[in-house]
Backbone as XML, in Angstrom:
<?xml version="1.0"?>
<chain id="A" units="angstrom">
  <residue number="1" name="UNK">
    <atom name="N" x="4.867" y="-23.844" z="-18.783"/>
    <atom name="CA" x="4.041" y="-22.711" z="-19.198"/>
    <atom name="C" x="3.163" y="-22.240" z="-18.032"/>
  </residue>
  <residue number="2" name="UNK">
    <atom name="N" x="2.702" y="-22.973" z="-17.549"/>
    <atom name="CA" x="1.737" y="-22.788" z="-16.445"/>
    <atom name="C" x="2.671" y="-22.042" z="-15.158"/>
  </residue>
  <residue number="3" name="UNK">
    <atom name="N" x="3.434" y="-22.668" z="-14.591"/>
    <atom name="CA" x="4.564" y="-22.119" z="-13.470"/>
    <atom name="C" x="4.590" y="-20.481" z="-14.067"/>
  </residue>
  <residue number="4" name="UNK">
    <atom name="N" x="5.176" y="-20.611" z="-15.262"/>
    <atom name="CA" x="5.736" y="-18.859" z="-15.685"/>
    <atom name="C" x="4.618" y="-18.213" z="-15.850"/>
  </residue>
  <residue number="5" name="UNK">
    <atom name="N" x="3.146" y="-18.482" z="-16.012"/>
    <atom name="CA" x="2.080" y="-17.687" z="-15.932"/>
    <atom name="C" x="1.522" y="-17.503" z="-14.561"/>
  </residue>
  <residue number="6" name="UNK">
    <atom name="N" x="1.901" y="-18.322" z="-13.854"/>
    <atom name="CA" x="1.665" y="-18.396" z="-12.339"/>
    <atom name="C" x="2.476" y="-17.357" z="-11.426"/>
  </residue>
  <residue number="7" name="UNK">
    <atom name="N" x="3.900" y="-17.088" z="-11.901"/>
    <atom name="CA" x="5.044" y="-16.220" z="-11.835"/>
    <atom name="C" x="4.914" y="-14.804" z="-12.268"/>
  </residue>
  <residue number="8" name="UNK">
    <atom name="N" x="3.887" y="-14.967" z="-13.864"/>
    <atom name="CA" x="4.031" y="-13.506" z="-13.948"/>
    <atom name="C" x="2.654" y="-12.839" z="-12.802"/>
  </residue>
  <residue number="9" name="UNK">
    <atom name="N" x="1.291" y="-13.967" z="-12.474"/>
    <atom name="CA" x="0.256" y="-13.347" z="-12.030"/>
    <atom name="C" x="0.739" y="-12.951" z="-10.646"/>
  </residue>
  <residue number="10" name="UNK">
    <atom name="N" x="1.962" y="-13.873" z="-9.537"/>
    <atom name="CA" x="2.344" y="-13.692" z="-8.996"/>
    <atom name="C" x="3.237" y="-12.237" z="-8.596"/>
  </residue>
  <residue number="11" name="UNK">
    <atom name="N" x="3.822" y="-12.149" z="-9.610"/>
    <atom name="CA" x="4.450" y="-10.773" z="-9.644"/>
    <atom name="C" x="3.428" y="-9.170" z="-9.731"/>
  </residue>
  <residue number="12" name="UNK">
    <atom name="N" x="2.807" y="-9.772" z="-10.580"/>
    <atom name="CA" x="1.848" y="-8.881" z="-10.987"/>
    <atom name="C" x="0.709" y="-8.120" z="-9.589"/>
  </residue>
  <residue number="13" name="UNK">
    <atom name="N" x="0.627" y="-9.165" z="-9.124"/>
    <atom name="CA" x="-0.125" y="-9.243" z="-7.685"/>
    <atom name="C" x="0.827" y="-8.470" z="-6.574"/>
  </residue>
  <residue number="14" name="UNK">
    <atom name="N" x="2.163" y="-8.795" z="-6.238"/>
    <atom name="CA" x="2.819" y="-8.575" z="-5.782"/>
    <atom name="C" x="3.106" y="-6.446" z="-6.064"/>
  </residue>
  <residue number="15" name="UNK">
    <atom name="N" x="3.339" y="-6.497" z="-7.401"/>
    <atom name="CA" x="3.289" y="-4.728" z="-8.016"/>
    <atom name="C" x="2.060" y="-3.748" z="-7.654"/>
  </residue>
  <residue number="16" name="UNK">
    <atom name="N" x="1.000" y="-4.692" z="-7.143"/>
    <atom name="CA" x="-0.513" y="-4.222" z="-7.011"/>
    <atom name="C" x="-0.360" y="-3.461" z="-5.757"/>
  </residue>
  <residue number="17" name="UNK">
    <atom name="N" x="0.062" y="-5.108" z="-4.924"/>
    <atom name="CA" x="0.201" y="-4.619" z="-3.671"/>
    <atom name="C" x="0.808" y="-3.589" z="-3.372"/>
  </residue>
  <residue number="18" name="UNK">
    <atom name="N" x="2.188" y="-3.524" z="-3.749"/>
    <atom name="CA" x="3.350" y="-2.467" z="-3.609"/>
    <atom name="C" x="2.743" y="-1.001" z="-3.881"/>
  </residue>
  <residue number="19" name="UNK">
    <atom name="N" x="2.167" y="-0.907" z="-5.001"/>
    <atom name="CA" x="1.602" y="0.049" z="-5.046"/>
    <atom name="C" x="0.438" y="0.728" z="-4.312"/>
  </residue>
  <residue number="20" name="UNK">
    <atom name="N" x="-0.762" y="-0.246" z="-3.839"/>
    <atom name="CA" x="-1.476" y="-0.049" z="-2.982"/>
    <atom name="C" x="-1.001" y="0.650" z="-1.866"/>
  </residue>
  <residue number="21" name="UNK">
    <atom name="N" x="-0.082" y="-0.110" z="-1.067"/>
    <atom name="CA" x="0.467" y="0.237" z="0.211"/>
    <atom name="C" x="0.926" y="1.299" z="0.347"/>
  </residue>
  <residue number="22" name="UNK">
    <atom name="N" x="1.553" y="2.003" z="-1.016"/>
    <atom name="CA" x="2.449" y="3.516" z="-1.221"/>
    <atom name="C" x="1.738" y="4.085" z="-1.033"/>
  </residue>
  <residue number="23" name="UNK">
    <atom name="N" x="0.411" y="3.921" z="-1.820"/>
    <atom name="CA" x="-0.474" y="4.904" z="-1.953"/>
    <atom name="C" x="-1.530" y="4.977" z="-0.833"/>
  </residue>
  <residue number="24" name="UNK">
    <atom name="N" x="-1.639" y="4.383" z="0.284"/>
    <atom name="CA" x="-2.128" y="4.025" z="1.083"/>
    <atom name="C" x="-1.065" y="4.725" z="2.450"/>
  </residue>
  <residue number="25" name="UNK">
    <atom name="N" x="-0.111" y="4.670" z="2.373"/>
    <atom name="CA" x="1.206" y="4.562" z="2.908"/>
    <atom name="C" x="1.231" y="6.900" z="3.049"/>
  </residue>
  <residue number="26" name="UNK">
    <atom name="N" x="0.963" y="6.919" z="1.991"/>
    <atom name="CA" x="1.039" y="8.295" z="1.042"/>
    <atom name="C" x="-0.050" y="9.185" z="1.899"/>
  </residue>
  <residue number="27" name="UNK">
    <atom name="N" x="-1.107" y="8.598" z="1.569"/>
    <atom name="CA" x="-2.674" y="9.070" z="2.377"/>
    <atom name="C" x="-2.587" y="9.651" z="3.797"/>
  </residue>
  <residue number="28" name="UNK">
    <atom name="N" x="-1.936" y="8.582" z="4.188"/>
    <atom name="CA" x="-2.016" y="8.535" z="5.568"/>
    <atom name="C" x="-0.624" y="9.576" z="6.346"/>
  </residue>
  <residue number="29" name="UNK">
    <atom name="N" x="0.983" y="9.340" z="5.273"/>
    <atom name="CA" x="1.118" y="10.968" z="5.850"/>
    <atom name="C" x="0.531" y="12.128" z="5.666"/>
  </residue>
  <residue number="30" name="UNK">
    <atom name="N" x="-0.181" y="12.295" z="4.344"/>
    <atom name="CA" x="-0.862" y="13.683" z="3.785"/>
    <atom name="C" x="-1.759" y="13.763" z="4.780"/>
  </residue>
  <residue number="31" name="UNK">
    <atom name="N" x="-2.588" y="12.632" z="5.639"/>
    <atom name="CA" x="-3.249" y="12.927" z="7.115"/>
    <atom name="C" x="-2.686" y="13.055" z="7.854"/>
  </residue>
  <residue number="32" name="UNK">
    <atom name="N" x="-1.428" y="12.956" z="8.430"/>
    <atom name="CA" x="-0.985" y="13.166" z="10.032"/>
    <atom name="C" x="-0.549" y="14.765" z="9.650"/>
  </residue>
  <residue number="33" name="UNK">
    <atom name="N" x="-0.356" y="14.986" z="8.357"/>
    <atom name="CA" x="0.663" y="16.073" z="8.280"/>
    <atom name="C" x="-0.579" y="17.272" z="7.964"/>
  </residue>
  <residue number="34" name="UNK">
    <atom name="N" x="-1.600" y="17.017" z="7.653"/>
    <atom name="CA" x="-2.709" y="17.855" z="7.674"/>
    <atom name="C" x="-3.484" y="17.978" z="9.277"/>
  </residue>
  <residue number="35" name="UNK">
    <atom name="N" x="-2.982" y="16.963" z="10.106"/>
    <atom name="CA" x="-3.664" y="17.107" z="11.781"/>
    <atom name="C" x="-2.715" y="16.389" z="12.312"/>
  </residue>
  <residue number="36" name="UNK">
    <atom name="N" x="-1.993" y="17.657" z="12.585"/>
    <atom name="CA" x="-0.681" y="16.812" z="13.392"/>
    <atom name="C" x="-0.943" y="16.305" z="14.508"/>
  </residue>
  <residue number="37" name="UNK">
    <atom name="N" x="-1.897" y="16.346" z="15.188"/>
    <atom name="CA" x="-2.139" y="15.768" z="16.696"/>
    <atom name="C" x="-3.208" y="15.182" z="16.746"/>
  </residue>
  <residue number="38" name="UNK">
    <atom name="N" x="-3.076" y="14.242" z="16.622"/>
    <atom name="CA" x="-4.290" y="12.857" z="16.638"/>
    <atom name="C" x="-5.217" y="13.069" z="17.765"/>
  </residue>
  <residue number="39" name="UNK">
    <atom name="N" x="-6.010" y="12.492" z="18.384"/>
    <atom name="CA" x="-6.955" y="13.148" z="19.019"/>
    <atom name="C" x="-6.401" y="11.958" z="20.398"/>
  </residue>
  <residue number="40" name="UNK">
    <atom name="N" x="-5.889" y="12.182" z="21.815"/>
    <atom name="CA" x="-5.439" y="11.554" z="22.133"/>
    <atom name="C" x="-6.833" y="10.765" z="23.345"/>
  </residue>
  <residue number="41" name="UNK">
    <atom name="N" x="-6.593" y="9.379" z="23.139"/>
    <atom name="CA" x="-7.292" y="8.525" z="24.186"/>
    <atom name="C" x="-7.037" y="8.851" z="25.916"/>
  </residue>
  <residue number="42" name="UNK">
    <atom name="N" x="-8.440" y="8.904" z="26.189"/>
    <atom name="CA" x="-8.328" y="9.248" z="27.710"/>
    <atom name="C" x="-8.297" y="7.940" z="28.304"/>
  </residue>
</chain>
């Protein structure tokens, strides 16, 4: 019982992440694609 609750928090954690990162992932083209030219280091 414990393992398969450990499995689902595991998974569950895992879907968080996944999603985080998209949406994180997401952000960050809607920024390059709103300033296409990053500000370049001298």
């Amino acid at each position: 019982m414990l393992k398969y609750i450990n499995r689902l928090l595991f998974s569950g954690l895992a879907t968080i992440l996944t999603i985080v990162a998209m949406t994180n992932m997401n952000a960050t083209s809607l920024f390059m694609m709103y300033e296409p030219e990053p500000p370049k280091e001298n």
